[in-house]
VOGU-859648 format. One record per atom (N, C-alpha, C): residue number from 1; residue in one letter; chain; atom name; x negated, z negated, y negated. Coordinates in steps of 0.2 Angstrom, whole numbers, padded with zeros to 4 digits. Layout:
% VOGU-859648
   pos   code   unit   site    east      up   north
   NUM      a      A     CA       X       Z       Y
...
//
This chain:
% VOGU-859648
   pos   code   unit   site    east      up   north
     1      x      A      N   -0004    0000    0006
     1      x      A     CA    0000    0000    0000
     1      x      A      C   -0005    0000   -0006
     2      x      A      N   -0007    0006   -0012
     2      x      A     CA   -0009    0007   -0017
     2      x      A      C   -0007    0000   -0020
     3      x      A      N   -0010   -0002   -0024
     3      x      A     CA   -0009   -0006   -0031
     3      x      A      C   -0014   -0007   -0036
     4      x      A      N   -0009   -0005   -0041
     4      x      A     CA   -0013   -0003   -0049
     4      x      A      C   -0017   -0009   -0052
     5      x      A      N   -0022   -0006   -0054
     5      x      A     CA   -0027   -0011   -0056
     5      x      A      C   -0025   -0016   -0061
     6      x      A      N   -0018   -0015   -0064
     6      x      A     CA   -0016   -0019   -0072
     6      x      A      C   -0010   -0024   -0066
     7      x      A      N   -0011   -0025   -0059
     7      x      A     CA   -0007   -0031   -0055
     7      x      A      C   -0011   -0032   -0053
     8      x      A      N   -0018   -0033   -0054
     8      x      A     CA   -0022   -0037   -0050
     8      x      A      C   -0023   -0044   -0056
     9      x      A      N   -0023   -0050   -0053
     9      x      A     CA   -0025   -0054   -0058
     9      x      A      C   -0030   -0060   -0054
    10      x      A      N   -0036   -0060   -0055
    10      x      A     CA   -0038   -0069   -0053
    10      x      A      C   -0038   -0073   -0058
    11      x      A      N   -0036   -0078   -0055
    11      x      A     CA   -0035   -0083   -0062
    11      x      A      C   -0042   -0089   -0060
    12      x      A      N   -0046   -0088   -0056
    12      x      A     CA   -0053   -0094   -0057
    12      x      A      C   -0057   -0089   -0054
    13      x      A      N   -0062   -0088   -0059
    13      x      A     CA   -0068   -0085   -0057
    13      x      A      C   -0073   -0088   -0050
    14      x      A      N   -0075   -0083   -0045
    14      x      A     CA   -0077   -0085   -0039
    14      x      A      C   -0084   -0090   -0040
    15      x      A      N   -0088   -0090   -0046
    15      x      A     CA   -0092   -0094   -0048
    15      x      A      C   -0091   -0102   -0048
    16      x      A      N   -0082   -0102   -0049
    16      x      A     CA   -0078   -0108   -0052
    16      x      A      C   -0075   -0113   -0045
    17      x      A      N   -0075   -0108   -0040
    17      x      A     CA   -0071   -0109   -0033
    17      x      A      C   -0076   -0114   -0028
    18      x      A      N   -0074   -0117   -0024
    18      x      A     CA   -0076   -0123   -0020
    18      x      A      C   -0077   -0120   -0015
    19      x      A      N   -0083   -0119   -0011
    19      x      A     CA   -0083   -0115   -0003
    19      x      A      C   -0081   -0120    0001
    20      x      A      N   -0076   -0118    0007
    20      x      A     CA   -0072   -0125    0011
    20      x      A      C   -0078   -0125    0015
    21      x      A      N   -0083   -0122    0016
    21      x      A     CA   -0089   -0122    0021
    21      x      A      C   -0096   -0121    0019
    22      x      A      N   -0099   -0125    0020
    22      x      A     CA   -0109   -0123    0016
    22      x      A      C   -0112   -0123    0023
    23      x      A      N   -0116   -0122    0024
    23      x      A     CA   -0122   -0121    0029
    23      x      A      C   -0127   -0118    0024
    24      x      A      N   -0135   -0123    0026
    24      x      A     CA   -0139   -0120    0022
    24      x      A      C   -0143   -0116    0028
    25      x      A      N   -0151   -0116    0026
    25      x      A     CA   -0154   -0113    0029
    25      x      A      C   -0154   -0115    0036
    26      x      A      N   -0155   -0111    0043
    26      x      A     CA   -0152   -0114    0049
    26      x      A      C   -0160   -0113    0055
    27      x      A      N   -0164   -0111    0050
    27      x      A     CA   -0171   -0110    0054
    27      x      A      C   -0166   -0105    0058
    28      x      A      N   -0173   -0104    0065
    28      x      A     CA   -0173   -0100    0069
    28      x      A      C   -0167   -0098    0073
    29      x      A      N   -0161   -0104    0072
    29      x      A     CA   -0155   -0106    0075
    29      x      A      C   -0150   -0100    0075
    30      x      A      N   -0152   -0097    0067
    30      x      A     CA   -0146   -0089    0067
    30      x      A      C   -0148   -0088    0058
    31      x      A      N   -0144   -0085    0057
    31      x      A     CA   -0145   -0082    0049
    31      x      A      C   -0141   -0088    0044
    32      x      A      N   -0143   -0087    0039
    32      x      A     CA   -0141   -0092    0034
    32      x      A      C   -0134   -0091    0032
    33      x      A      N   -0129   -0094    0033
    33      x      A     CA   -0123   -0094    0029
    33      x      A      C   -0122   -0100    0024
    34      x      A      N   -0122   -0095    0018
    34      x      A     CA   -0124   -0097    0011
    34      x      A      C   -0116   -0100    0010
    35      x      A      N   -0110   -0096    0008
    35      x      A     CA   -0103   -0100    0005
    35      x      A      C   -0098   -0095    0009
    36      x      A      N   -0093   -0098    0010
    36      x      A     CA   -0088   -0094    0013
    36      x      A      C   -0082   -0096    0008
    37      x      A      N   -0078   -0091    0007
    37      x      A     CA   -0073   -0092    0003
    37      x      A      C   -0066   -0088    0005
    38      x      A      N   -0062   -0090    0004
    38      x      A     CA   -0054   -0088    0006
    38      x      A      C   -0047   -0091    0002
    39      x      A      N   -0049   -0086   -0003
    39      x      A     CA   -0042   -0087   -0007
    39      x      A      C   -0039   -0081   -0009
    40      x      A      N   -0035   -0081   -0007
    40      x      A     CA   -0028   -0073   -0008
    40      x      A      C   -0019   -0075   -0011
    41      x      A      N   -0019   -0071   -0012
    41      x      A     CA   -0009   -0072   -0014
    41      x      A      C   -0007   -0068   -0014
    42      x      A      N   -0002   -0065   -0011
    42      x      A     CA    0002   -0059   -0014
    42      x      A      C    0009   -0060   -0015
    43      x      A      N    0012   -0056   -0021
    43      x      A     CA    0017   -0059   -0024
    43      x      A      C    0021   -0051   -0024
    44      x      A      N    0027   -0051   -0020
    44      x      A     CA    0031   -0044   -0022
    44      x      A      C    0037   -0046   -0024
    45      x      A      N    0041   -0040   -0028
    45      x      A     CA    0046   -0042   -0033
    45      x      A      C    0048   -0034   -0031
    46      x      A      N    0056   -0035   -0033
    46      x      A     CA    0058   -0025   -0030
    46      x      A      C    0057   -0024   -0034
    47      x      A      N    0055   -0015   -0032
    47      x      A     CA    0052   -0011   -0038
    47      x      A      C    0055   -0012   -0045
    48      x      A      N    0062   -0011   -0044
    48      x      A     CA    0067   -0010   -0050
    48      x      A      C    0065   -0015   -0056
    49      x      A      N    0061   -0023   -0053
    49      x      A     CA    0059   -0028   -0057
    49      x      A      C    0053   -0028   -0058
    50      x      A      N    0049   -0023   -0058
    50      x      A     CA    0042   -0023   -0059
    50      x      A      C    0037   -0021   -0068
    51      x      A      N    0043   -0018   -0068
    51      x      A     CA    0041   -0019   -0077
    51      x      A      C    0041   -0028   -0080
    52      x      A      N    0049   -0029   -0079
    52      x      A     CA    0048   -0036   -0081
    52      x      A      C    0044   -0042   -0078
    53      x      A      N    0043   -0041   -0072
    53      x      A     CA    0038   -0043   -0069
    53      x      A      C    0031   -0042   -0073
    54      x      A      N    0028   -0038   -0073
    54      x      A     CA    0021   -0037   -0079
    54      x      A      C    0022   -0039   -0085
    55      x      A      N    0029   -0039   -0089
    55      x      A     CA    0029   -0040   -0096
    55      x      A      C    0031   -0049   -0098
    56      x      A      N    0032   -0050   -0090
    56      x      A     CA    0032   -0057   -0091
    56      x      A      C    0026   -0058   -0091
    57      x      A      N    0020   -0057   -0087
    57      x      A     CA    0013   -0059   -0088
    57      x      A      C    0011   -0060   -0093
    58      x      A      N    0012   -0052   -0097
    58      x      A     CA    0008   -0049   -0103
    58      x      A      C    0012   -0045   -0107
    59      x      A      N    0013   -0050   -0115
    59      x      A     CA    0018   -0044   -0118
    59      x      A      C    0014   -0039   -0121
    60      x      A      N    0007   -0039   -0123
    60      x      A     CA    0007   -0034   -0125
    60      x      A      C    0006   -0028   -0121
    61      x      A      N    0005   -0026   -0115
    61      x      A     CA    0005   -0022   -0108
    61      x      A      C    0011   -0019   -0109
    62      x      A      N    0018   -0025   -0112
    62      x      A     CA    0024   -0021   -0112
    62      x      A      C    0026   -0019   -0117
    63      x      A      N    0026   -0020   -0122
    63      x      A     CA    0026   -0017   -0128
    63      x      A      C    0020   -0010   -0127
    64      x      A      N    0016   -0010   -0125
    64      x      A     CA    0013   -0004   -0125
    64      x      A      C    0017    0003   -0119
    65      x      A      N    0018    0001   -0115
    65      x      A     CA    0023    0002   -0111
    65      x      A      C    0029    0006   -0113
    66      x      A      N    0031    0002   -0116
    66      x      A     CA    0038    0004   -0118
    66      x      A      C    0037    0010   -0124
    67      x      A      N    0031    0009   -0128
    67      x      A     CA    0029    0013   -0133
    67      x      A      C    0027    0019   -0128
    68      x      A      N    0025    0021   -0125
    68      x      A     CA    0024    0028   -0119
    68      x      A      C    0030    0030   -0117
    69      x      A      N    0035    0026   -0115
    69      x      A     CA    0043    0027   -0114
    69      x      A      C    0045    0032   -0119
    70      x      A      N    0044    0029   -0127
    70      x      A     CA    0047    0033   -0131
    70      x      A      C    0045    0039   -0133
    71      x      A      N    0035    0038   -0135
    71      x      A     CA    0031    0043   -0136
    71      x      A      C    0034    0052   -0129
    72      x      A      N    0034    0048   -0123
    72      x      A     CA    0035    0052   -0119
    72      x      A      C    0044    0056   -0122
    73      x      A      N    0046    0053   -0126
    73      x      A     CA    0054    0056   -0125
    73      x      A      C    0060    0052   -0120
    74      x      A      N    0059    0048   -0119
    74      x      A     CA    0062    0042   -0112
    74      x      A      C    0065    0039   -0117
    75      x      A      N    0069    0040   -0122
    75      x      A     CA    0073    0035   -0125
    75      x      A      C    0078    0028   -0121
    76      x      A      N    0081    0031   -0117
    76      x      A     CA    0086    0027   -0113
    76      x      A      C    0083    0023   -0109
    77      x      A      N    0079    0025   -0103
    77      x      A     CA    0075    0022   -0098
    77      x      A      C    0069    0016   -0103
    78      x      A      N    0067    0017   -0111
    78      x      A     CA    0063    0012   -0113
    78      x      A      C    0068    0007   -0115
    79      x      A      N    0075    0010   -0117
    79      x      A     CA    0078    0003   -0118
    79      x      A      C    0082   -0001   -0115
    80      x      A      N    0083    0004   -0107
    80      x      A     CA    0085   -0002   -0101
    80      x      A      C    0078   -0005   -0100
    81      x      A      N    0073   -0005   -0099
    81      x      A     CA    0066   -0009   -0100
    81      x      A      C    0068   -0016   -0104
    82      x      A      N    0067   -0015   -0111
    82      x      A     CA    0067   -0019   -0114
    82      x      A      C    0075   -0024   -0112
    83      x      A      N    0080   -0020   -0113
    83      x      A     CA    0083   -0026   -0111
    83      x      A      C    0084   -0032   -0104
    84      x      A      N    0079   -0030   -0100
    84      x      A     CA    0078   -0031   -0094
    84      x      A      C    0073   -0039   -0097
    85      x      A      N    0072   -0036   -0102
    85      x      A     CA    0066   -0042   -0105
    85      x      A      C    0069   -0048   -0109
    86      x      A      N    0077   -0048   -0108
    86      x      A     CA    0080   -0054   -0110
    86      x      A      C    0081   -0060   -0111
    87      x      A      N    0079   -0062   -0101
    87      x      A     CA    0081   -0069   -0100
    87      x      A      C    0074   -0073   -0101
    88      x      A      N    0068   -0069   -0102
    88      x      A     CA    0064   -0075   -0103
    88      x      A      C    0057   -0071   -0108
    89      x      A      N    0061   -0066   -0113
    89      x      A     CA    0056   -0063   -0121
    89      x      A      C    0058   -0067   -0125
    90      x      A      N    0055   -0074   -0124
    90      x      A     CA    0058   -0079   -0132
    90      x      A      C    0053   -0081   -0136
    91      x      A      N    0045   -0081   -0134
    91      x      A     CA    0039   -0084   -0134
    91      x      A      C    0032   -0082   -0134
    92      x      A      N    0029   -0080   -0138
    92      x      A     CA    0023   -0076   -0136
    92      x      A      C    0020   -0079   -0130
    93      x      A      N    0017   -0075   -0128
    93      x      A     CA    0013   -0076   -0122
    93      x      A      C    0007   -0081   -0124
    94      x      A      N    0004   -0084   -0120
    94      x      A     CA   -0001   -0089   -0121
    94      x      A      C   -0007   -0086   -0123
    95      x      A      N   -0007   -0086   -0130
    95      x      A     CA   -0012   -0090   -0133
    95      x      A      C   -0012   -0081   -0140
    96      x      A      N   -0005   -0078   -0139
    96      x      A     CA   -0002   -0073   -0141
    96      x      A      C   -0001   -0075   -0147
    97      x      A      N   -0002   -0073   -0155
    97      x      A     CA    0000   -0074   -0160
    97      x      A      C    0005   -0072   -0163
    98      x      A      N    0012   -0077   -0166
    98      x      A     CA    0017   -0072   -0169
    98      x      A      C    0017   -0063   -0174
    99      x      A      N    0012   -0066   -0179
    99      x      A     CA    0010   -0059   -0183
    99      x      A      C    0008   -0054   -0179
   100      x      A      N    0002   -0055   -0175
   100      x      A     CA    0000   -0048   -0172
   100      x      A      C    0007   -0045   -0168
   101      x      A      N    0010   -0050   -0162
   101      x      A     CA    0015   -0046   -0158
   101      x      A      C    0020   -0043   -0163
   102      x      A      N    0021   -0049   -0167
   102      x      A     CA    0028   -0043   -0173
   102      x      A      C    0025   -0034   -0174
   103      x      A      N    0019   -0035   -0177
   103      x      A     CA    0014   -0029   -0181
   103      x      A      C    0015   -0024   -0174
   104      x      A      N    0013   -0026   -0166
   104      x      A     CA    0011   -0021   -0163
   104      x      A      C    0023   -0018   -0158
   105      x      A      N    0026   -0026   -0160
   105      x      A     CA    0032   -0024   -0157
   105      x      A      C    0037   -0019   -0162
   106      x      A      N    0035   -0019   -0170
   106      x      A     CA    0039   -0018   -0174
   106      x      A      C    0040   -0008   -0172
   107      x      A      N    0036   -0007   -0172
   107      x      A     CA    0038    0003   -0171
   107      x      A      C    0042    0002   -0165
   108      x      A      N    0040    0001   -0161
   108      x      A     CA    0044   -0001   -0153
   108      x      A      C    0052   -0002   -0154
   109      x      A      N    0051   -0007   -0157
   109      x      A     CA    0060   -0010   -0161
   109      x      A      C    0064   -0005   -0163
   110      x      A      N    0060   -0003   -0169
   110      x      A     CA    0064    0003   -0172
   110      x      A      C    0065    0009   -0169
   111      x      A      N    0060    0011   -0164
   111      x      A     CA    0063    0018   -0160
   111      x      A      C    0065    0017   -0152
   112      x      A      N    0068    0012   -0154
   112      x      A     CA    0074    0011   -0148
   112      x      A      C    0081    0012   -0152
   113      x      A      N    0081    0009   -0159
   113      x      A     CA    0086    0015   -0162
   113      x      A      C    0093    0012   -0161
   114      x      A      N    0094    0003   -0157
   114      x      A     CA    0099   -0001   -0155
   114      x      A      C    0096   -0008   -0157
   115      x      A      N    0103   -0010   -0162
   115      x      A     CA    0100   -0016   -0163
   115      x      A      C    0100   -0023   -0161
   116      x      A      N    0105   -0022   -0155
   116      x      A     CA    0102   -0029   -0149
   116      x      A      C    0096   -0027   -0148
   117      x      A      N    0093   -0023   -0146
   117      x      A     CA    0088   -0021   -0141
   117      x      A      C    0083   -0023   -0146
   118      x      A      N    0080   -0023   -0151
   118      x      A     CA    0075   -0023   -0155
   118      x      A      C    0078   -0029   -0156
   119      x      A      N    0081   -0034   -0158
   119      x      A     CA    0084   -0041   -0157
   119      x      A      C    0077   -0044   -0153
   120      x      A      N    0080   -0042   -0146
   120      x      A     CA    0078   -0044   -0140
   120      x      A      C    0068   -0043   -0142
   121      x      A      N    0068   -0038   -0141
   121      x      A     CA    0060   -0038   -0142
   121      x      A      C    0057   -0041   -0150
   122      x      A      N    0062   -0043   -0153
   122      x      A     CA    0057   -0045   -0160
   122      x      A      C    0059   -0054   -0159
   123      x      A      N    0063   -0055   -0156
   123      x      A     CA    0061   -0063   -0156
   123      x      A      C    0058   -0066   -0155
   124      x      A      N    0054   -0064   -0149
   124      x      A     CA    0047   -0070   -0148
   124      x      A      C    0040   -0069   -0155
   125      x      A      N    0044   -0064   -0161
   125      x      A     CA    0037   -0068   -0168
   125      x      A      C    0044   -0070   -0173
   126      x      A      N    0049   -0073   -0168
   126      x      A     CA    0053   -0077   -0175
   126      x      A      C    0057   -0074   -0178
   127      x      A      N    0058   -0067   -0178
   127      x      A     CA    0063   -0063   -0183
   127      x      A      C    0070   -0062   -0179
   128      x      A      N    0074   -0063   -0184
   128      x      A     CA    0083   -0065   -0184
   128      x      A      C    0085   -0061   -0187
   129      x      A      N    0090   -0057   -0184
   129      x      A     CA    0093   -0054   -0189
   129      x      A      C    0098   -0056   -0191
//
């Protein structure tokens, strides 16, 4: 099963991780086993939830995203997207600043061309209509 480089995520650097196993050097006994490590997760969601899926992680991936939707001429299809981004677009992302996500979500807003929908995507930098 392909998967795109922008769903992969580690969240603790392998330098950071704990080996469940050391062995140092073993003389003439065998070869050195230095650190063994084993950590994995896979997480699937149905396709149909795979954008909000990613734009949960990261708004700005989705906001860019969505902005390709448009540029491409996909008016409709970017604004089932965003409103898909409903139940939990309230907040920027961590450590995500309200001015810049307004700056990079405001063209987005406007050429969805619907004013719930631009609602939805400009709340998490504060703006009310």
């Amino acid at each position: 099963m392909p998967v795109d480089h922008a769903e992969l995520c580690a969240t603790t650097p392998n330098k950071d991780l704990t080996p469940y196993q050391y062995e140092g050097y073993m003389g003439n006994y065998g070869n050195t086993l230095d650190r063994w490590y084993r950590r994995a997760a896979m997480v699937l969601w149905p396709h149909q939830r795979s954008f909000a899926a990613r734009a949960e992680a990261g708004f700005e991936g989705a906001i860019r995203e969505l902005q390709e939707h448009l540029d491409a001429g996909e008016l409709e299809t970017a604004r089932i997207l965003a409103r898909s981004l409903a139940p939990f677009w309230k907040h920027p992302g961590a450590g995500e600043a309200a001015e810049p996500l307004f700056t990079a979500t405001l063209p987005v807003a406007v050429g969805l061309r619907e004013a719930d929908t631009a609602a939805i995507l400009l709340a998490p930098s504060g703006w009310r209509p």
